[in-house]
Every structure is written in structure tokens, then in C-alpha cells.
C-alpha positions as a Markdown table, in Angstrom:
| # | Residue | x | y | z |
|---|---|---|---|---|
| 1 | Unk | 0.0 | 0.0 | 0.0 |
| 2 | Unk | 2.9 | 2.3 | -1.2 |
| 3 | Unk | 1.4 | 5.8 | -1.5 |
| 4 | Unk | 1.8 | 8.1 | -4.4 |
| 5 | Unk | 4.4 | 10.6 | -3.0 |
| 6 | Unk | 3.3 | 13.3 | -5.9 |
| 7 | Unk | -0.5 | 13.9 | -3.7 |
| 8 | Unk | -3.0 | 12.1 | -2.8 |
| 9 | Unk | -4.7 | 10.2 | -5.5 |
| 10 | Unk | -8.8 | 10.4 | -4.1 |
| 11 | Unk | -7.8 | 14.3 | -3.8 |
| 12 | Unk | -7.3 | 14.4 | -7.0 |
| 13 | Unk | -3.4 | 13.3 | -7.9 |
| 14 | Unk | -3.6 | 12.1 | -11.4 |
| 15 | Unk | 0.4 | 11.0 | -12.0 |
| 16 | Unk | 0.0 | 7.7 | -9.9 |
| 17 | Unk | 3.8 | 7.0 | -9.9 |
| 18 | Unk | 5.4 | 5.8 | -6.8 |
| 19 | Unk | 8.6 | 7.9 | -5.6 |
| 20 | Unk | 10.9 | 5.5 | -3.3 |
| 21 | Unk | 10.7 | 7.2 | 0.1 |
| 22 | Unk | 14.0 | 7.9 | 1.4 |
| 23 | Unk | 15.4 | 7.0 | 4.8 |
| 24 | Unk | 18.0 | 7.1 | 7.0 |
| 25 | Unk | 19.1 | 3.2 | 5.6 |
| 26 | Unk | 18.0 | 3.8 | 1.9 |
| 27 | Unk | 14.6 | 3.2 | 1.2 |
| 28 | Unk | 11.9 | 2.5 | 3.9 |
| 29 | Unk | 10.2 | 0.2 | 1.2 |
| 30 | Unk | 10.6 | -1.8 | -1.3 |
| 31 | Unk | 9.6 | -0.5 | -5.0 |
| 32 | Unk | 6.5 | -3.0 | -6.2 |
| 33 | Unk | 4.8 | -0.6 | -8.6 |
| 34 | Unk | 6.0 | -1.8 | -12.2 |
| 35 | Unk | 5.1 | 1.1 | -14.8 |
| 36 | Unk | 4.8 | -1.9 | -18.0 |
| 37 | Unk | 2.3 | -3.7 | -15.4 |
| 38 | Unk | -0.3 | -1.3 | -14.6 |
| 39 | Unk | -1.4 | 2.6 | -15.6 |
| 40 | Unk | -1.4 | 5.6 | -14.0 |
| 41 | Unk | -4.0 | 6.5 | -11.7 |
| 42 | Unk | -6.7 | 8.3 | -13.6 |
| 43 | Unk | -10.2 | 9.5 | -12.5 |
| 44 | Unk | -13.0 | 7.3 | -13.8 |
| 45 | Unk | -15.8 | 9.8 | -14.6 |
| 46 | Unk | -13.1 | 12.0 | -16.3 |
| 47 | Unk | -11.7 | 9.1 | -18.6 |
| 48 | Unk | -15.8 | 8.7 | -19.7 |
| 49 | Unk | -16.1 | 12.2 | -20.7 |
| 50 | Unk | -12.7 | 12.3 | -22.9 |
| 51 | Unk | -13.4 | 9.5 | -25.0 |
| 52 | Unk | -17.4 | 10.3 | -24.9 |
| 53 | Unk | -16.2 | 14.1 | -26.4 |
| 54 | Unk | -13.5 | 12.6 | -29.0 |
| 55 | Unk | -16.2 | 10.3 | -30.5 |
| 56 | Unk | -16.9 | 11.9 | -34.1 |
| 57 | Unk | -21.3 | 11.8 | -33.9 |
| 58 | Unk | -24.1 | 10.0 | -31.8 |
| 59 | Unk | -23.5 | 7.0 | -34.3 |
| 60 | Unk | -20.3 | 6.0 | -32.7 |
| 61 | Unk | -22.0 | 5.5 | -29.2 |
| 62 | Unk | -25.2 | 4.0 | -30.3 |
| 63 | Unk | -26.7 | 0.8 | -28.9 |
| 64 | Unk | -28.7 | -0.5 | -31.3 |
| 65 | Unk | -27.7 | -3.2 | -33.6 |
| 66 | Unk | -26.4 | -2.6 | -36.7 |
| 67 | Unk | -28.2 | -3.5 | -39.8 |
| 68 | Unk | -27.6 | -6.8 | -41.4 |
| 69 | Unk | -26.0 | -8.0 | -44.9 |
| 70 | Unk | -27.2 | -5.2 | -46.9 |
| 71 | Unk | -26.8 | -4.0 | -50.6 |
| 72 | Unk | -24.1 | -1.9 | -50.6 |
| 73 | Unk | -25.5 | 0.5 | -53.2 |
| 74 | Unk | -22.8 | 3.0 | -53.4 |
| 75 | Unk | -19.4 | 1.7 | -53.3 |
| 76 | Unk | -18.0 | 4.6 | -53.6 |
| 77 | Unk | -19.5 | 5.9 | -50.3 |
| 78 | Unk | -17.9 | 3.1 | -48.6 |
| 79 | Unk | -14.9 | 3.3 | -50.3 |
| 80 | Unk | -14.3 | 6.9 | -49.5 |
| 81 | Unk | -15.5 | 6.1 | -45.2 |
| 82 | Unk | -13.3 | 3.4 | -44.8 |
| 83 | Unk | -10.0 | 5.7 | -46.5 |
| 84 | Unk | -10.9 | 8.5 | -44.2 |
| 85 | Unk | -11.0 | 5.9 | -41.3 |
| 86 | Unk | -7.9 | 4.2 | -41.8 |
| 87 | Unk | -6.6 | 7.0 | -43.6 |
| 88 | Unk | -5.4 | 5.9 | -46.6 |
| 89 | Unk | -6.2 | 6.7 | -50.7 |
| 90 | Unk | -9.5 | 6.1 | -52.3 |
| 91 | Unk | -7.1 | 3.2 | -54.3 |
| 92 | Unk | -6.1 | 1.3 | -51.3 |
| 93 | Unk | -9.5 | 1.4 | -49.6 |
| 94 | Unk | -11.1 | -0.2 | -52.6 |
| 95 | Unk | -8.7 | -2.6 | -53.1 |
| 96 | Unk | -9.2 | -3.8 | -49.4 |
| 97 | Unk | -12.7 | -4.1 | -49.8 |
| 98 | Unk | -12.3 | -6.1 | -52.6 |
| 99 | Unk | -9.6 | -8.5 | -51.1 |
| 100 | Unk | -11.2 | -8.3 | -47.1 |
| 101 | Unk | -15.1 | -7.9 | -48.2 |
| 102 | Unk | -17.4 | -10.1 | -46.6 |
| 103 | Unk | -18.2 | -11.9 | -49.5 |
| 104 | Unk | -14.8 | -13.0 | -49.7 |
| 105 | Unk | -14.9 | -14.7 | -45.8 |
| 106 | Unk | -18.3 | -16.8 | -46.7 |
| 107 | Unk | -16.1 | -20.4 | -47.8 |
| 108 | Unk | -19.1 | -22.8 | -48.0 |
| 109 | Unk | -20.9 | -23.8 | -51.1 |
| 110 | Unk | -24.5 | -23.6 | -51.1 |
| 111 | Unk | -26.3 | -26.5 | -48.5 |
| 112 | Unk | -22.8 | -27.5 | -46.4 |
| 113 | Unk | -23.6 | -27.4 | -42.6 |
| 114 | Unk | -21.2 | -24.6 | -40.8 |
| 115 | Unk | -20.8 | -27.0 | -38.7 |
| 116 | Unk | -18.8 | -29.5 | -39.9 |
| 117 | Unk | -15.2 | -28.3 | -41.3 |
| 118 | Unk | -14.6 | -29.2 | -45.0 |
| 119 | Unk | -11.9 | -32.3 | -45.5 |
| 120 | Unk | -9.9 | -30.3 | -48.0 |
| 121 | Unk | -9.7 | -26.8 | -46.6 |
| 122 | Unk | -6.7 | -24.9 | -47.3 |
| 123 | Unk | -6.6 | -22.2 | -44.0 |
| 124 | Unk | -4.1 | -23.6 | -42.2 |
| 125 | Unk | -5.5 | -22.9 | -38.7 |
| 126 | Unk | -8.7 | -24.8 | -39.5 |
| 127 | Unk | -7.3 | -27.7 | -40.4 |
| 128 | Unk | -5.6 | -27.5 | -37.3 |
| 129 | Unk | -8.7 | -27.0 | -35.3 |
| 130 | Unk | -10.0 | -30.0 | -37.0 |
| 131 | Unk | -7.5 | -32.1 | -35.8 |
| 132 | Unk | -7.6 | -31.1 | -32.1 |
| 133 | Unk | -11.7 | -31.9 | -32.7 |
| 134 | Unk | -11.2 | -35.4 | -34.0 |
| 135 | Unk | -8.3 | -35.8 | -31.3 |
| 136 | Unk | -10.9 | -35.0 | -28.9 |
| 137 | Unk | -13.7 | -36.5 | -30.1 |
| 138 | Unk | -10.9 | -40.0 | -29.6 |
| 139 | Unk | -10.2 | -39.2 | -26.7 |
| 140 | Unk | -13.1 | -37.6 | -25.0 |
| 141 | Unk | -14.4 | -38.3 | -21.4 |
| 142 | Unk | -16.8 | -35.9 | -19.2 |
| 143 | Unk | -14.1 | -34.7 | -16.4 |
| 144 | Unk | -13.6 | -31.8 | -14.7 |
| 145 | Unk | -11.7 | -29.4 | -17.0 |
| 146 | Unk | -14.6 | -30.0 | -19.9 |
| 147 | Unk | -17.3 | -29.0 | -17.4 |
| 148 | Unk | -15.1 | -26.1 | -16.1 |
| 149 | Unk | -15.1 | -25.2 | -20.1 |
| 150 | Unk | -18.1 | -25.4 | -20.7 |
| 151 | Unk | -19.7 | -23.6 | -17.8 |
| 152 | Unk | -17.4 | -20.4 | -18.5 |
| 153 | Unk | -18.3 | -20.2 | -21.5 |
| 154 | Unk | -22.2 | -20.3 | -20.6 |
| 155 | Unk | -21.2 | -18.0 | -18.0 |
| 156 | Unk | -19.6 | -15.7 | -20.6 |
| 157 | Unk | -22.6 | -15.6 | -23.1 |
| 158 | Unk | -25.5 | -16.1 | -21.4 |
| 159 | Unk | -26.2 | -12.0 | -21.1 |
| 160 | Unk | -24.2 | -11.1 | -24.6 |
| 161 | Unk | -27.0 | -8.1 | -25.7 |
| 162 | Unk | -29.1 | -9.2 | -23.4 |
| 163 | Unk | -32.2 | -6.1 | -23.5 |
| 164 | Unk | -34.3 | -5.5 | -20.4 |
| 165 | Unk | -38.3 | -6.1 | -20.5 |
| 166 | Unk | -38.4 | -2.2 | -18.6 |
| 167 | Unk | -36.9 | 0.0 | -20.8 |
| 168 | Unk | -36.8 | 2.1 | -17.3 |
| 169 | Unk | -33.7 | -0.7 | -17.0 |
| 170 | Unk | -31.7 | 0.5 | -20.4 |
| 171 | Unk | -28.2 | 1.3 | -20.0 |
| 172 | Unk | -27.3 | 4.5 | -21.4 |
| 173 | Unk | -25.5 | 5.4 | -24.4 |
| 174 | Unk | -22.0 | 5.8 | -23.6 |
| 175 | Unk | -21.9 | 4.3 | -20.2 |
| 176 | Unk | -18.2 | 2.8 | -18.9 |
| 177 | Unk | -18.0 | -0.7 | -17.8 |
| 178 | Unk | -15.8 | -1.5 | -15.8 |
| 179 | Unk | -13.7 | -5.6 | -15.6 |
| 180 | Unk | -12.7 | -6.4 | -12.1 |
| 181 | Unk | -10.7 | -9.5 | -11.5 |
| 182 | Unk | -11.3 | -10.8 | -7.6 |
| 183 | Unk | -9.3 | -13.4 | -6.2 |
| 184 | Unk | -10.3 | -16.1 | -4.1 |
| 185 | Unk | -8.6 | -15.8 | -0.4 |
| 186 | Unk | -6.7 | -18.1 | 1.2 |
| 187 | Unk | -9.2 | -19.7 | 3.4 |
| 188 | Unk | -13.1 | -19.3 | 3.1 |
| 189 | Unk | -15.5 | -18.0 | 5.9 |
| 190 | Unk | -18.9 | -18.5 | 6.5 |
| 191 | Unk | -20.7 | -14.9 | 6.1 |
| 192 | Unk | -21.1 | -13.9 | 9.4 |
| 193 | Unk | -20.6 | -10.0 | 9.6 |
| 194 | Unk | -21.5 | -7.1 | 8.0 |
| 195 | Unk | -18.4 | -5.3 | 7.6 |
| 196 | Unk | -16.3 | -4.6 | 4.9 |
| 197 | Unk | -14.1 | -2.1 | 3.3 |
| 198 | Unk | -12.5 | -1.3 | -0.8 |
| 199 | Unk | -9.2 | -0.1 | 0.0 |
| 200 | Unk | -8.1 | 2.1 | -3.9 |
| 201 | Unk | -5.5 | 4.5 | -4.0 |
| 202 | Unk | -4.9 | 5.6 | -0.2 |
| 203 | Unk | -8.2 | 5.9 | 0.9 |
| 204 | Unk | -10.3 | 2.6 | 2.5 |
| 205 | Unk | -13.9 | 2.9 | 1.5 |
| 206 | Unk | -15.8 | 1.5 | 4.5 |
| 207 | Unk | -19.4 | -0.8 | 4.6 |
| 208 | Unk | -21.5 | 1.8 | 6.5 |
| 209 | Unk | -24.9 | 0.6 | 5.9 |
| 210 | Unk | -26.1 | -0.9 | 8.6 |
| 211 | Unk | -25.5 | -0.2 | 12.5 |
| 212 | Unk | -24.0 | -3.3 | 13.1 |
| 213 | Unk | -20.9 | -2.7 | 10.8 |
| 214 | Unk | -17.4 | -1.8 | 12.0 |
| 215 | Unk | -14.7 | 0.0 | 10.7 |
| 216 | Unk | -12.3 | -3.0 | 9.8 |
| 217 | Unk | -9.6 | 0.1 | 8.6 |
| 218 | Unk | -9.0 | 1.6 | 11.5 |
| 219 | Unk | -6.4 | -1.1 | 12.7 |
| 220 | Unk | -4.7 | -1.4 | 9.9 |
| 221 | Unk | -4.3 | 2.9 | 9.8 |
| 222 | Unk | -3.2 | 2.8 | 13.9 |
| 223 | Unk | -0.8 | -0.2 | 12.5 |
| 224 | Unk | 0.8 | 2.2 | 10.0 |
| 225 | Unk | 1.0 | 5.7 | 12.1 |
| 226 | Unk | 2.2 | 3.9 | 15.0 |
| 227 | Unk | 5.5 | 3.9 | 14.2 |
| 228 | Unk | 5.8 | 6.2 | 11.0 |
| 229 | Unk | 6.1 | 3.0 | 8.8 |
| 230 | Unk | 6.6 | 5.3 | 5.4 |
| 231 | Unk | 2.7 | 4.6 | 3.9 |
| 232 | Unk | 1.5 | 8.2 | 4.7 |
| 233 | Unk | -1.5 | 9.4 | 5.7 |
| 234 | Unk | -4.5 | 6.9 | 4.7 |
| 235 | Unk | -8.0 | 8.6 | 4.2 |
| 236 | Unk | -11.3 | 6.8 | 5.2 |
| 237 | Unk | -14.8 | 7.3 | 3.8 |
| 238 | Unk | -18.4 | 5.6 | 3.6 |
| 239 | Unk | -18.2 | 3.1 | 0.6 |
| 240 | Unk | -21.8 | 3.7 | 0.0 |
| 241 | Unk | -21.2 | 7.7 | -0.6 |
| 242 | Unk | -19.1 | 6.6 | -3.9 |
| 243 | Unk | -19.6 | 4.8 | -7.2 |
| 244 | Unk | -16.2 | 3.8 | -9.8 |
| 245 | Unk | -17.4 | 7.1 | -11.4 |
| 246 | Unk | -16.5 | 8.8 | -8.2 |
| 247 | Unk | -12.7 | 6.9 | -7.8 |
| 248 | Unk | -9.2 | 7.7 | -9.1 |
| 249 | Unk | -7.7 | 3.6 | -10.3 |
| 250 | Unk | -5.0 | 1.8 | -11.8 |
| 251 | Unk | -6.0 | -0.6 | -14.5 |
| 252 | Unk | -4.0 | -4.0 | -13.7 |
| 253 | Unk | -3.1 | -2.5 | -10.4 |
| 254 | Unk | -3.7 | -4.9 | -7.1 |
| 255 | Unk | -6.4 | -3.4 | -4.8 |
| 256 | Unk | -8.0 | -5.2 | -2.0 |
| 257 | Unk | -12.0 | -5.9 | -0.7 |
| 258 | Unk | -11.7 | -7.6 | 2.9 |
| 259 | Unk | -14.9 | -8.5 | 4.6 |
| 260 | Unk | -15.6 | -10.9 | 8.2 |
| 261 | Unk | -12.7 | -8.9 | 9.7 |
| 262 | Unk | -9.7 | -10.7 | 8.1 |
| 263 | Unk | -11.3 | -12.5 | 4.5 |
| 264 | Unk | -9.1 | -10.5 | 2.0 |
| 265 | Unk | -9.6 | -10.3 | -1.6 |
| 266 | Unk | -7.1 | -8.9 | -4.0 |
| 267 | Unk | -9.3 | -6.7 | -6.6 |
| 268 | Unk | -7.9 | -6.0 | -10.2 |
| 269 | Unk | -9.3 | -3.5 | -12.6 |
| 270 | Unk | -8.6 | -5.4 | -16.0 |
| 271 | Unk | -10.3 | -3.0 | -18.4 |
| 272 | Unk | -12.1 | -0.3 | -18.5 |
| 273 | Unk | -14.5 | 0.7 | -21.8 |
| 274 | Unk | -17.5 | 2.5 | -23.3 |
| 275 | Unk | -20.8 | 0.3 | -23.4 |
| 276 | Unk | -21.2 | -1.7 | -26.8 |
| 277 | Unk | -24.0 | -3.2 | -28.2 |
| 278 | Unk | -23.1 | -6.7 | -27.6 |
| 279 | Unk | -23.1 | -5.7 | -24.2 |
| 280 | Unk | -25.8 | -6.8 | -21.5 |
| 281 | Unk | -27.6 | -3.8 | -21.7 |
| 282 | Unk | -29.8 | -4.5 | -18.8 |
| 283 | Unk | -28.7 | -2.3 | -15.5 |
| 284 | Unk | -30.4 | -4.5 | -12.9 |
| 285 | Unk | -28.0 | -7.6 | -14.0 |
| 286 | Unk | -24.6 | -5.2 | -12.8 |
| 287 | Unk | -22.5 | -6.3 | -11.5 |
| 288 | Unk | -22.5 | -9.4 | -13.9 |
| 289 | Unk | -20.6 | -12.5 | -13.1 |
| 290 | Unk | -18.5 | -13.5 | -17.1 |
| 291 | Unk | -16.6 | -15.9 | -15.6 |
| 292 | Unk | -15.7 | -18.0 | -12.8 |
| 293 | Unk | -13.0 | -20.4 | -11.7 |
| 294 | Unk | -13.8 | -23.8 | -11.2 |
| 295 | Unk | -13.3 | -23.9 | -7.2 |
| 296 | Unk | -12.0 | -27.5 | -6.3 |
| 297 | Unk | -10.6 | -28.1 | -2.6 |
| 298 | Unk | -11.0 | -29.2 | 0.2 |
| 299 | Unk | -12.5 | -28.0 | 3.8 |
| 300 | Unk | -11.5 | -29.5 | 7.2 |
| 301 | Unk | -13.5 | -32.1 | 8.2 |
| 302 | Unk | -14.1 | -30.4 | 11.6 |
| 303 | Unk | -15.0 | -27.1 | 11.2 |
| 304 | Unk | -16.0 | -27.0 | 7.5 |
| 305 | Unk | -15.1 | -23.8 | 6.9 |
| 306 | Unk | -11.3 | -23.5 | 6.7 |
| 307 | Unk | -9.0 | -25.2 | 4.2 |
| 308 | Unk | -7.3 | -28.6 | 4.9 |
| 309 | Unk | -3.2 | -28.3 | 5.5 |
| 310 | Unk | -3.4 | -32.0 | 7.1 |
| 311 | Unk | -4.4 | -35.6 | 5.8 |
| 312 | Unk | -4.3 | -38.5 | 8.3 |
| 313 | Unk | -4.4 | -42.1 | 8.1 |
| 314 | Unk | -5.1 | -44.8 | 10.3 |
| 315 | Unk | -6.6 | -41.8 | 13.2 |
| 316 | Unk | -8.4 | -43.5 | 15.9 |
| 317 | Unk | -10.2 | -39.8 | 16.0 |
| 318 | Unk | -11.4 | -39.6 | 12.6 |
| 319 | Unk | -14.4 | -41.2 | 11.3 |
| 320 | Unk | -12.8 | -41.8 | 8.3 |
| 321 | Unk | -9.5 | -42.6 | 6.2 |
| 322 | Unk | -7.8 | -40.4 | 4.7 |
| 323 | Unk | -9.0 | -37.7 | 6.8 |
| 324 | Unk | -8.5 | -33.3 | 6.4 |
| 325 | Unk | -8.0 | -31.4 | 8.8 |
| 326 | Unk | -7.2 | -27.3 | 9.3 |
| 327 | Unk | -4.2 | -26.3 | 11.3 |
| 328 | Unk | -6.4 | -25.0 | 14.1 |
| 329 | Unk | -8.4 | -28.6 | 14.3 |
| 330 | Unk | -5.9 | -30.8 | 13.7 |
| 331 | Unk | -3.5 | -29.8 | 16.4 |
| 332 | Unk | -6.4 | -29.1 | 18.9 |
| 333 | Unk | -7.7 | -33.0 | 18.5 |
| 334 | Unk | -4.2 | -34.6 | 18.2 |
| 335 | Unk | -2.3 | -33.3 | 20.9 |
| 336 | Unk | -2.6 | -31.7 | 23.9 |
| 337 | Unk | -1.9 | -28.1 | 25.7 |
| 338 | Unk | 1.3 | -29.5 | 25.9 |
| 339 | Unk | 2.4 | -30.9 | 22.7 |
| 340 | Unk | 2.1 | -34.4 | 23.5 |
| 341 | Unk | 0.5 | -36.8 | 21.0 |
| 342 | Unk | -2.8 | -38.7 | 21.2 |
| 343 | Unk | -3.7 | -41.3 | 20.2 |
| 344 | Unk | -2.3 | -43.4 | 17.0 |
| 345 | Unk | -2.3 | -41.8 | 13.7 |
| 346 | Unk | -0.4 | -40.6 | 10.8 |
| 347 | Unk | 0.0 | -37.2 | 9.5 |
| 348 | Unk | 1.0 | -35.8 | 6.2 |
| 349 | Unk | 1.1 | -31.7 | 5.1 |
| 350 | Unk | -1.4 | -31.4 | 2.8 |
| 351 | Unk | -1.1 | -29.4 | 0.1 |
| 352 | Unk | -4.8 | -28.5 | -1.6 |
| 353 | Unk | -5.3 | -28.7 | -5.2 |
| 354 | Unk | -7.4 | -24.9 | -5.3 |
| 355 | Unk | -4.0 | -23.3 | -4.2 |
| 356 | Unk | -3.5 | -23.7 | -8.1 |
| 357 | Unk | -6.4 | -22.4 | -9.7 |
């Protein structure tokens, strides 16, 4: 949680580069920011209205489909819109259209099944997709990674220009959407609490909504003024007083959302882009889940909650063999306040297969 040495990115610093702090040794901190991984900070809201006002006309930010195969009654129209556009001669942009037309992608004769890739193609890359098809085809069996495959990619298309029945519910033209990676933590909690916070450029954005939530910040901001550990001056507000319109990010940057008091989340803004057609244009679907990782592991047997770092065999305490166990459990059933052993088992470090999603 470096902070931005050039001001104070939610008060409006727009650089986002980190200056080393200088100490008495050096630096008090290590440099983590990598300028080729992430951008600069930038204000949301402010990125919408720069590429809303550098859009040419009201056609460039439309949501409604686009016609389909049409007679293209004046080439030379077309001809003359795609050279201003790529901005090149009237020669070059008819001579693209003729070579990269759409008539020239259609390669099926009349009655052949899309489906269903011709034996004597010629495009290199589709005979070699219909070689991994008949390799899979040989080879096929209904296991995990196909049904991880397959449900990402319903996941993924199920909304693609999805309309709502209330046109109350319509996106507007020129809306941003926003792509946010979040990471699954290290061990899972039952949903218990109320609290949580966003923590984005310097400033944690606390769950205020309800009476019963805390301010899970204000440890970590006593932590970090308590002995001047070189992160500056954090800044708190409510989360619910602020939209992404509202915030200052980093696109590929590592953020963090931490909710039941120590379930963290690392939060990364992938992309960041004007609303397209093809989009789910319905706002009461946001925020809408594309994709998610197949989530394969295993809780302790005990508490059912935390992740298993222990397998046992032949345990005279566990109703079955092998057996998982937490830390926390495991030690707490196999030995006692002194260290001593049990009963009769065998224990093993257990190393769970979700670590590598």
C-alpha cells in the first residue's frame, strides 16, 4: 500500500507514480509498482467524458444493432468512409474491400452445414482446429476441466445483448463498464458479519450501511502511524457515498476488498470501456458475473469452513480414512496443551489442489 508521494490520488493526484521514500538506511520500502504492469491513476468519470467528447457523432455511441448484410448501393460511399477511417487513398481502400469484403470470408458452397469443417480446406488454422476436434472426439471423457469449459463459456454468453423487459432498465449510451478480477482468499468464511471495506489508491472505502458494521480500517491505519512506517496518511470514507465514477484507479493494479474482519480479496481493474452493443444492456444484472474459476478443494472435516493443510491415516479420532483437517483442528484433536500426542495416527502436510487455480 505504497502511497503516491506526488499527492493524494482520491484528492485528485492524477500521475500515480510511486517515488521511493528515502530513509535514514536507503529506502523505507521496497519498489513494487512496475510502470509496464499497470497505468497511472486516472479519474473514472473523467476518462468517460474524454473519449465520450473525442467520439466523431451520436452513431459512434449507439446501442442499437447494426443492420444486417445489406446491398451496398454505393461503393464509392464506402470506399471513400473506410479511407478517411484508416486514412489511406480512395485506391487502397477499394482494393481492401475487394480482397477483405465479406463476401470473400463466406467459404461454403451452397447447403454445407457450418458445422462441420470441409476435408480439404486450405486455412491452415482450421485444419488444425479439426484435428484437435477429431483428437478430442478420440479421446473424449466428461471430467472436470470440460465442465469447467463449458460452464465459463455459458457464464460468458448467457447476457451477450441481453435487453431488459423495462426500458426504465436500459443502459445509457456511452456508459463505462468497468472488468474487475477478484481473487479467491486463502481460506473461506462463513458470512457472518457485515463489515467490509474497498481499499483504492490511499483511501479505504468502508461498509457503513447498517449499525451493526465496523470499521475493519481503523487497525490497519493505527498499524501504520504507529511507528511512522513510510505509507503516509490513509484517508477513510463511507463506501456507500461513492460509485467507480466517483474513484481515481489503476488498470492491472492490485487493490484489495476484505470483509468478516480478516477474509481478504485482491481486486484488479482489467479493463475499463464505453458500453457496446453486444453488451448486456440490462442495469439491474450489474455487476454481472462472465466468468468464474472452477473452485476445487477441500474443507477440514471439523470445522468445515477452513481449508485442509493435514491428511491423516489410520486416526483413531477420525471417522474416516484419509482424513482433512485445518491447522487450528488438527492440532487441537491430536495433541494436547502441551504438545504431547494422542492417540495413534499418521499425519501428512497437505497441500490443496485450489491453491493452483
Amino acid at each position: 500500500m505504497a502511497e503516491d508521494s506526488r499527492g493524494d490520488p482520491a484528492c485528485g493526484g492524477m500521475d500515480g507514480r510511486q517515488d521511493p521514500v528515502p530513509s535514514s538506511g536507503g529506502f523505507s520500502f521496497p519498489e513494487y509498482e512496475l510502470p509496464e504492469l499497470n497505468t497511472h491513476a486516472f479519474h473514472v468519470a473523467a476518462f468517460g467524458e474524454l473519449w465520450r467528447g473525442r467520439l466523431r457523432g451520436e452513431g459512434d455511441l449507439s446501442l442499437k444493432e447494426p443492420p444486417g448484410d445489406r446491398e451496398v448501393t454505393d461503393s464509392g460511399c464506402e470506399d471513400a468512409a473506410a479511407a478517411r477511417d484508416l486514412g489511406c487513398s480512395l485506391e487502397t481502400a477499394a482494393e481492401l474491400r475487394a480482397v477483405c469484403g465479406l463476401d470473400k470470408l463466406r467459404c461454403l458452397e451452397e447447403g454445407e452445414d457450418p458445422e462441420v469443417i470441409p476435408e480439404n480446406t486450405d486455412l491452415v488454422t482450421l485444419g488444425i482446429r479439426k484435428r484437435l476436434l477429431k483428437h478430442r472426439e478420440e479421446t473424449l471423457r466428461i471430467d472436470r476441466a470440460c465442465r469447467q469449459e463449458t460452464f465459463a463459456y455459458e457464464m460468458e454468453s448467457h447476457a451477450v445483448g441481453k435487453k431488459p423487459e423495462n426500458s426504465a432498465d436500459m443502459i445509457e449510451e456511452g456508459e463505462l463498464i468497468l472488468s474487475v478480477n477478484i481473487f479467491y482468499p486463502v481460506i473461506f468464511h462463513k458470512d457472518l458479519y457485515k463489515s467490509a471495506f474497498f481499499y483504492f489508491e490511499g483511501t479505504f472505502y468502508n461498509d457503513k450501511r447498517y449499525p451493526e458494521c465496523r470499521d475493519l480500517s481503523r487497525t490497519i491505519i493505527e498499524w501504520s502511524e504507529s511507528h511512522d512506517r513510510g505509507y503516509g496518511k490513509f484517508q477513510t470514507a463511507k463506501m456507500e457515498d461513492f460509485t467507480f465514477n466517483d474513484l481515481y484507479i489503476k488498470v492491472g493494479f492490485p487493490y484489495l476488498y476484505c470483509h468478516q474482519g480478516d477474509c481478504e480479496h485482491v481486486v484488479v481493474i482489467t479493463d475499463i470501456r464505453l458500453v457496446h452493443h453486444d453488451d448486456c444492456l440490462d442495469k439491474t444484472l450489474y455487476p454481472l458475473i462472465i466468468k468464474k474459476h472452477w473452485l476445487w478443494t477441500r474443507k477440514c472435516f471439523v470445522c468445515k469452513m477452513f481449508t485442509a493443510r493435514w491428511v491423516t491415516n489410520n486416526d483413531s479420532f477420525a471417522p474416516q480414512d484419509p482424513c482433512f483437517f485445518c491447522d487450528v483442528c488438527f492440532r487441537m484433536l491430536h495433541y494436547d496443551a502441551e504438545g504431547n500426542k494422542l492417540g495413534e495416527f499418521l499425519a501428512y502436510p497437505y497441500v490443496d489442489p485450489g491453491t493452483f487455480n
